[in-house]
matplotlib code that plots the C-alpha trace (Angstrom):
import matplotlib.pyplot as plt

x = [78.7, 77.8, 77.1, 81.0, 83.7, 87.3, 86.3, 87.8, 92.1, 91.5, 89.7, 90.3, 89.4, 88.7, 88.6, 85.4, 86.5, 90.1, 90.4, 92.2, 90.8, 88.0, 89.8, 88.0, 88.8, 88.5, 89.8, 86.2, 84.7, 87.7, 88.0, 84.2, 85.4, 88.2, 85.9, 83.8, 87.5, 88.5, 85.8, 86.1, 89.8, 93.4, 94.8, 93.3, 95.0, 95.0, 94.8, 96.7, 98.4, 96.4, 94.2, 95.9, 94.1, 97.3, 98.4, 94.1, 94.1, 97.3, 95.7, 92.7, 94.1, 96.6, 93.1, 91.5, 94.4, 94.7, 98.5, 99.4, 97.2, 95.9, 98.5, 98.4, 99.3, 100.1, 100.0, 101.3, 99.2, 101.0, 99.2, 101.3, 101.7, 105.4, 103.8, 101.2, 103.7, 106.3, 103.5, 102.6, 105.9, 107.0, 104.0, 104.4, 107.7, 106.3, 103.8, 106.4, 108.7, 106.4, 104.0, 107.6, 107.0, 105.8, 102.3, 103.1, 102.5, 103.6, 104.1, 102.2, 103.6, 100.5, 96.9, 96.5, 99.1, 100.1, 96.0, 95.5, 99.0, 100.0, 104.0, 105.7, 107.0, 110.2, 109.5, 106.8, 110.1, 112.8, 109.4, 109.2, 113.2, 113.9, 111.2, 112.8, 116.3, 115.0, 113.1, 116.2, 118.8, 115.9, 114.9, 116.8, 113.6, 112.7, 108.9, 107.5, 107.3, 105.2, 102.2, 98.9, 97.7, 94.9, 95.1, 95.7, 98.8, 100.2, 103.4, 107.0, 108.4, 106.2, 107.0, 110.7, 110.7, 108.3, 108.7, 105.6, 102.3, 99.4, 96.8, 92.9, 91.1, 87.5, 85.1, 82.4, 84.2, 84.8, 80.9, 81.4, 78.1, 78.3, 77.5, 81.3, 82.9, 84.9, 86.5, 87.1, 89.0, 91.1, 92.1, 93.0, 94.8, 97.0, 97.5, 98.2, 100.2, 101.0, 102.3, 104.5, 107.1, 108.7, 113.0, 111.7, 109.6, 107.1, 103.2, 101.3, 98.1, 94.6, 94.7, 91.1, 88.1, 84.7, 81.3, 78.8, 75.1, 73.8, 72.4, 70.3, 70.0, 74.3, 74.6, 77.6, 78.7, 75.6, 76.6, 77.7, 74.7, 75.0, 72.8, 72.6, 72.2, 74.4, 76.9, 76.0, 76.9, 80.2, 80.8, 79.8, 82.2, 85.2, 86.0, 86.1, 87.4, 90.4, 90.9, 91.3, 93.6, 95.9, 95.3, 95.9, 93.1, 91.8, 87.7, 86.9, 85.7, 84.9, 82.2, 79.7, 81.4, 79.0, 81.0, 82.0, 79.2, 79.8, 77.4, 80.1, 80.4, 77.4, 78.1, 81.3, 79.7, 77.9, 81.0, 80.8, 80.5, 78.7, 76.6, 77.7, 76.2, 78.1, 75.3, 76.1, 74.8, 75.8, 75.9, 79.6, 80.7, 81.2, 85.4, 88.1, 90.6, 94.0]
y = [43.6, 46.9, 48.1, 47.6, 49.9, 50.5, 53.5, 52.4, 52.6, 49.1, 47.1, 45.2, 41.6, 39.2, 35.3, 33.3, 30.6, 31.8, 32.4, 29.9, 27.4, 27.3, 27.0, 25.7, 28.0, 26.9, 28.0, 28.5, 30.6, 33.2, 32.9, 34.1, 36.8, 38.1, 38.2, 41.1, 42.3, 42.9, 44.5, 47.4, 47.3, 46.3, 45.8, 43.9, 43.8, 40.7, 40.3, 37.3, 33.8, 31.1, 28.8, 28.9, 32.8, 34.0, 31.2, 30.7, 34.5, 34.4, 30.9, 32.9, 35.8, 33.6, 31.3, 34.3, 35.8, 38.7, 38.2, 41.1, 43.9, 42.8, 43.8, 42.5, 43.6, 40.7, 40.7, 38.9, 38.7, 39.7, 39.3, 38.5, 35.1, 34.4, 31.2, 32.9, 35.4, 32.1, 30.4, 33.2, 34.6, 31.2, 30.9, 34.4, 33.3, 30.2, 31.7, 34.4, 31.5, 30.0, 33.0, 35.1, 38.9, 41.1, 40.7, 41.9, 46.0, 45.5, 43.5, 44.5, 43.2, 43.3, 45.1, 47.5, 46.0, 49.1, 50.2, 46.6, 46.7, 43.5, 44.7, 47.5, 50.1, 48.5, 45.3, 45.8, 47.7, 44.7, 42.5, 45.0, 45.1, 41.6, 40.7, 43.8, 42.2, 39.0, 39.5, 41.6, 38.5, 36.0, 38.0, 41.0, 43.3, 46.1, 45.5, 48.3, 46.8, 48.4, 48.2, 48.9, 50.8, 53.2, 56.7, 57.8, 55.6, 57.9, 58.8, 60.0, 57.2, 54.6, 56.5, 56.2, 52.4, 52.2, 52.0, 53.9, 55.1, 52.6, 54.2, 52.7, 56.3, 55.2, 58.2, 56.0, 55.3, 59.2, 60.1, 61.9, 62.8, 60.6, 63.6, 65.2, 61.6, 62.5, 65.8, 64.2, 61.2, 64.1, 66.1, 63.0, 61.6, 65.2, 65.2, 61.7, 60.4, 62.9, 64.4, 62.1, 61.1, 57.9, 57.6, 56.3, 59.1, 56.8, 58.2, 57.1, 54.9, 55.0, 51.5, 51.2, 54.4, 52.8, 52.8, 50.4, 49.8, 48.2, 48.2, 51.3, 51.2, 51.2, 54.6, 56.1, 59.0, 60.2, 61.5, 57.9, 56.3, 52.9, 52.7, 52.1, 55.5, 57.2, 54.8, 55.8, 59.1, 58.4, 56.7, 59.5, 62.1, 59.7, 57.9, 60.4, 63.5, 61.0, 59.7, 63.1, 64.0, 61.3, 59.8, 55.9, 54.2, 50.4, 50.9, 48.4, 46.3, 44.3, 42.2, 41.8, 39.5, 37.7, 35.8, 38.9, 38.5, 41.0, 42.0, 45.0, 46.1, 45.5, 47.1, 44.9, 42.0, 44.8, 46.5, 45.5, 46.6, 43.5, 41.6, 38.1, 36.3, 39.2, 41.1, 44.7, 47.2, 50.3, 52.4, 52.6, 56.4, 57.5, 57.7, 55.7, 55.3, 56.0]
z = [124.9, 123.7, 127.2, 128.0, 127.5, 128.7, 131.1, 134.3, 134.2, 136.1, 138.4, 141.8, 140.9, 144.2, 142.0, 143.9, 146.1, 146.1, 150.2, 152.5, 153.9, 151.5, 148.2, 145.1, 142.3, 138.9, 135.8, 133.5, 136.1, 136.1, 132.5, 132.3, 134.9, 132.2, 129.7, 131.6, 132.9, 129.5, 127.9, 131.0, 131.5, 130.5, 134.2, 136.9, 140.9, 142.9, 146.5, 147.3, 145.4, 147.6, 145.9, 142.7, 142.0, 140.0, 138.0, 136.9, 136.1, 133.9, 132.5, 131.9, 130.4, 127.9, 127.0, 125.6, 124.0, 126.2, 127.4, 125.1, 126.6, 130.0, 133.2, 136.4, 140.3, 142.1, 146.0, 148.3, 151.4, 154.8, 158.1, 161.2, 160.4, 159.0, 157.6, 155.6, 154.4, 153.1, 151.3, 149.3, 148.6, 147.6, 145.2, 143.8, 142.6, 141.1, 139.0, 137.6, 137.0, 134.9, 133.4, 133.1, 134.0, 130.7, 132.3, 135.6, 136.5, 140.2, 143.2, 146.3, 149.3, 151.4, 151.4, 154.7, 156.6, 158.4, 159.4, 160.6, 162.5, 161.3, 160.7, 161.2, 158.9, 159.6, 159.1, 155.9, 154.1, 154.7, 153.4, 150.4, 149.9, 149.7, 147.1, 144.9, 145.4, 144.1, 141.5, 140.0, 140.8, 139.3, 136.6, 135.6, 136.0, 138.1, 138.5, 141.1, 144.1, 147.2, 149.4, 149.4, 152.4, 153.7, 152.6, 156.2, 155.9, 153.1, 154.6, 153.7, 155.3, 153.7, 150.3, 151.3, 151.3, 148.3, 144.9, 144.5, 147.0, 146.0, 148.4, 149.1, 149.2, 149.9, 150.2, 151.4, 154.6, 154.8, 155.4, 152.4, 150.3, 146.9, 145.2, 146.7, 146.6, 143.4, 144.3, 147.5, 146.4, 144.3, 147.3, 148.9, 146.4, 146.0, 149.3, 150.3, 147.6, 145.2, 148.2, 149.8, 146.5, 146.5, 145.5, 142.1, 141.6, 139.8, 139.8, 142.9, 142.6, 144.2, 144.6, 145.8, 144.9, 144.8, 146.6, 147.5, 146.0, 148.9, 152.0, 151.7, 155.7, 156.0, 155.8, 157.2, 159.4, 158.6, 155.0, 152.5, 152.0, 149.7, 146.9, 143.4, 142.0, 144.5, 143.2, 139.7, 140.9, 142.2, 138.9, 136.7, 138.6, 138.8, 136.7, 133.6, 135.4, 136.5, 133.0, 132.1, 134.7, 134.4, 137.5, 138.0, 140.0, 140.3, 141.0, 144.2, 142.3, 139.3, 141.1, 144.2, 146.5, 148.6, 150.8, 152.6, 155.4, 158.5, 159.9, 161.8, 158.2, 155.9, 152.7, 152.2, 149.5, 147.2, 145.7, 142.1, 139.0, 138.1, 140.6, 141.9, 138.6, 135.7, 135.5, 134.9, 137.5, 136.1, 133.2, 132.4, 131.7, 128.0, 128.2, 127.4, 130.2, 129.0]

ax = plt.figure().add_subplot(projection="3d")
ax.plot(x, y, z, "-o")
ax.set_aspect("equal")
plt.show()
């Protein structure tokens, strides 16, 4: 598609029909999904390993011959549920047992655990430690291993159990202007993560930057109002001045999820790049992300 380029450093990626109890993904939907992912991007982040989401992405990616360019994050998904925390860790070590690791550009062990107050810092570090220690007796690799938290959550002790700062720094949810958004999500990201530097000393990630095109009427703190061209905007500023600067971001996110209904929080299905059916809402910026 001439209309696509690789401008974004990578995208958040959310497979439909990939959420316990509903599961029904299937393999030619996401492989339609990687071909829009790939024309945008060479690394995609997960959000959990129910309903088979990993093992159809890296099916996916190896059916369209991508396995030597596209990298993933893989999470597992922590709640407070030991159960849900097994099964996934149990199926995260599945899929890299059978897709190996070459493909794999981190492991997050959990999304905004910490802001939901699901685990403790304590307990979220052992979590991260023991999937490090395994994948180094299983494997012989040191993937990154971390989690990905609320940029309010930035901390020196979560950077001293981490193997890097993956932060979600959403100027929407700031009641920041669009027009500001970018320099906004800059100072954050300097003083969040850059800040706070892990024992690895590895570059910290803005795990989530995005903004939403829709409701108009959702506008919050009086200053983020949704909209298309206000997320145009947001684009526009972003995503080139990061490129530029080095800075490693995934952009929430490749497409419009619909099944997000709540009604507390209204923008949440009208993320994407593309809506719910691929279709591109946005002029992607004129830069190549490194």
């Amino acid at each position: 598609d001439p209309n696509l380029r690789k401008a974004f450093y990578g995208v958040d990626y959310n497979p439909a029909k990939a959420l316990m109890p509903w599961c029904g993904a299937t393999l030619q939907p996401i492989i339609n999904d990687m071909m829009l992912i790939s024309q945008i991007t060479n690394r995609v982040r997960l959000y959990g390993m129910d309903c088979n989401q990993a093992d159809l992405t890296f099916q996916a990616i190896n059916a369209l011959g991508l396995n030597k360019t596209m990298q993933v994050v893989l999470t597992i998904w922590v709640d407070k549920n030991q159960t849900t925390y097994q099964r996934q860790h149990d199926t995260l070590f599945q899929v890299l047992d059978t897709y190996g690791t070459e493909m794999v550009n981190g492991i997050s062990v959990g999304n905004e655990v910490l802001f939901r107050k699901d685990r403790t810092l304590t307990e979220l570090g052992s979590l991260m430690k023991a999937v490090k220690e395994e994948i180094k007796t299983r494997y012989g690799k040191s993937i990154p291993v971390f989690s990905s938290d609320v940029g309010n959550e930035m901390s020196p002790e979560l950077a001293s159990v981490s193997d890097m700062l993956q932060g979600n720094i959403h100027p929407y949810f700031s009641g920041t202007p669009a027009a500001d958004a970018a320099n906004w999500t800059m100072k954050e990201y300097e003083s969040k993560i850059t800040a706070n530097p892990t024992p690895m000393a590895l570059k910290g990630v803005i795990s989530e930057v995005g903004w939403p095109s829709a409701p108009a009427s959702a506008v919050y703190l009086n200053g983020s109002v949704p909209g298309l061209a206000n997320m145009q905007t947001v684009v526009d500023n972003f995503v080139c001045q990061a490129n530029a600067a080095g800075i490693p971001y995934y952009w929430f996110e490749f497409k419009d999820e619909p099944w997000k209904v709540n009604p507390e929080v209204p923008v949440e299905p009208f993320w994407g790049i593309f809506d719910k059916d691929g279709k591109l809402k946005i002029k992607i910026p004129d830069c190549i992300a490194p």
